[in-house]
C-alpha atoms as one frame of an Amber mdcrd trajectory, in Angstrom:
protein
 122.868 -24.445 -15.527 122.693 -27.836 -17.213 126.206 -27.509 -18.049 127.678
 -26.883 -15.121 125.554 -30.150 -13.330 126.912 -31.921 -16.281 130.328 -30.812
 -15.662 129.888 -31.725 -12.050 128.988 -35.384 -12.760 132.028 -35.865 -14.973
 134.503 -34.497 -11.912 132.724 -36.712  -9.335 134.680 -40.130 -10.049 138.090
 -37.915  -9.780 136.921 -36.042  -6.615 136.048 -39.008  -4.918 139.340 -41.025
  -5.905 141.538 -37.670  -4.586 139.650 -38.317  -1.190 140.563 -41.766  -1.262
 144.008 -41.420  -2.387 145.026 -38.384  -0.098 142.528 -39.120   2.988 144.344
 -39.861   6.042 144.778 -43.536   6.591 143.471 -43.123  10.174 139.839 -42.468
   9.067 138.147 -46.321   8.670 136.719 -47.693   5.601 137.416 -44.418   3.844
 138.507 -46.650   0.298 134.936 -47.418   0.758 133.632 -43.877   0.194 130.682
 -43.241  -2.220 128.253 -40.509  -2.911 125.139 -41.633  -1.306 121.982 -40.433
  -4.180 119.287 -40.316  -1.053 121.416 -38.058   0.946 121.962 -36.456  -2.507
 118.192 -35.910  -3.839 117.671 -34.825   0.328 119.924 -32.137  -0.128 118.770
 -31.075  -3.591 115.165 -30.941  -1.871 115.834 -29.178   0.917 117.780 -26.468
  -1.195 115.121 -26.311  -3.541 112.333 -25.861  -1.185 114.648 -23.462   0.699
 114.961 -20.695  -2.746 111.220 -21.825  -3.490 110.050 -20.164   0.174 112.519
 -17.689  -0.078 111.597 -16.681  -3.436 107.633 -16.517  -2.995 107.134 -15.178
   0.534 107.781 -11.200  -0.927 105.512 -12.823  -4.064 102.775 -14.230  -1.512
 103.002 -11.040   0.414 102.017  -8.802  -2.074  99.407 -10.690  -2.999  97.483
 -10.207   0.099  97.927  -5.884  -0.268  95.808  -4.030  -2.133  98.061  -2.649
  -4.609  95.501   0.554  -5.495  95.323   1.867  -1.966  98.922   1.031  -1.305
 100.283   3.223  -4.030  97.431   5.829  -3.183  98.672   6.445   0.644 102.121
   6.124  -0.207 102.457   7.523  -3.281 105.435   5.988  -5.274 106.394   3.753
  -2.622 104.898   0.304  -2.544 105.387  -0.726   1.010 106.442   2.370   3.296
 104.453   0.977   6.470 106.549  -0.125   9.420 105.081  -3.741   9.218 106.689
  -4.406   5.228 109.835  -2.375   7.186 109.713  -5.201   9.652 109.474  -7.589
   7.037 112.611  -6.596   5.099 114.599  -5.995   7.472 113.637  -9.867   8.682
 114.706 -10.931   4.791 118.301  -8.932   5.302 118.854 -10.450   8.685 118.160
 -13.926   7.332 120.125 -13.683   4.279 122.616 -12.050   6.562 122.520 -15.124
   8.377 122.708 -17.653   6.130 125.621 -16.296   4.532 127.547 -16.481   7.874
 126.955 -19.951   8.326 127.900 -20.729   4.764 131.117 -19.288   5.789 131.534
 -20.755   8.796 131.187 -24.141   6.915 133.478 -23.519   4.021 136.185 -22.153
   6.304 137.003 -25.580   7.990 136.481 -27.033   5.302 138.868 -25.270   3.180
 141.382 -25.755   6.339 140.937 -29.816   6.341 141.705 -29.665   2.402 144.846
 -27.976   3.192 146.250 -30.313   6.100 145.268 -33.091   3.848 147.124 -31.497
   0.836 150.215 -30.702   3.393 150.194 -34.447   4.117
């Protein structure tokens, strides 16, 4: 983990000079383009507290069950009831969903790069 943020520091400088140096001359005051560290810690937050809820909802929920009678009615099944159903099928359908929009970011994205490159 370290390694790769360290890695991405050292390919910042060069990213941002490619932008500058291929960027289409009709976009203003791009030679003046910098990484911002507020909008930088923001997103670093906001993805952080993002996994943190993600991670310890199923955590915090199974806190709250009573793990004896749980395995007693179910027998080797942990959560068979139609509300933990509920549950993770809500988990699938937002993971489902967050995938698609990371897609339907990186698409355009990826489409810009190569008009720039075709420049």
């Amino acid at each position: 983990m370290r390694a790769g943020r360290h890695r991405g520091d050292l390919h910042r400088p060069a990213i941002i000079k490619a932008v500058i140096a291929y960027g289409p001359s009709s976009i203003p005051r791009l030679e003046e383009t910098s990484i911002d560290a507020r909008v930088l810690l923001f997103t670093l937050a906001i993805a952080a507290l993002t996994a943190g809820l993600f991670a310890l909802a199923p955590a915090w929920r199974i806190t709250r069950q009573d793990i004896r009678e749980a395995l007693q009615q179910s027998g080797n099944a942990v959560s068979s009831g139609k509300a933990s159903q509920r549950y993770r099928e809500a988990l699938v359908v937002a993971q489902g969903r967050a995938l698609a929009h990371a897609a339907d970011r990186r698409w355009p994205a990826g489409q810009e790069l190569r008009t720039i490159a075709a420049r």
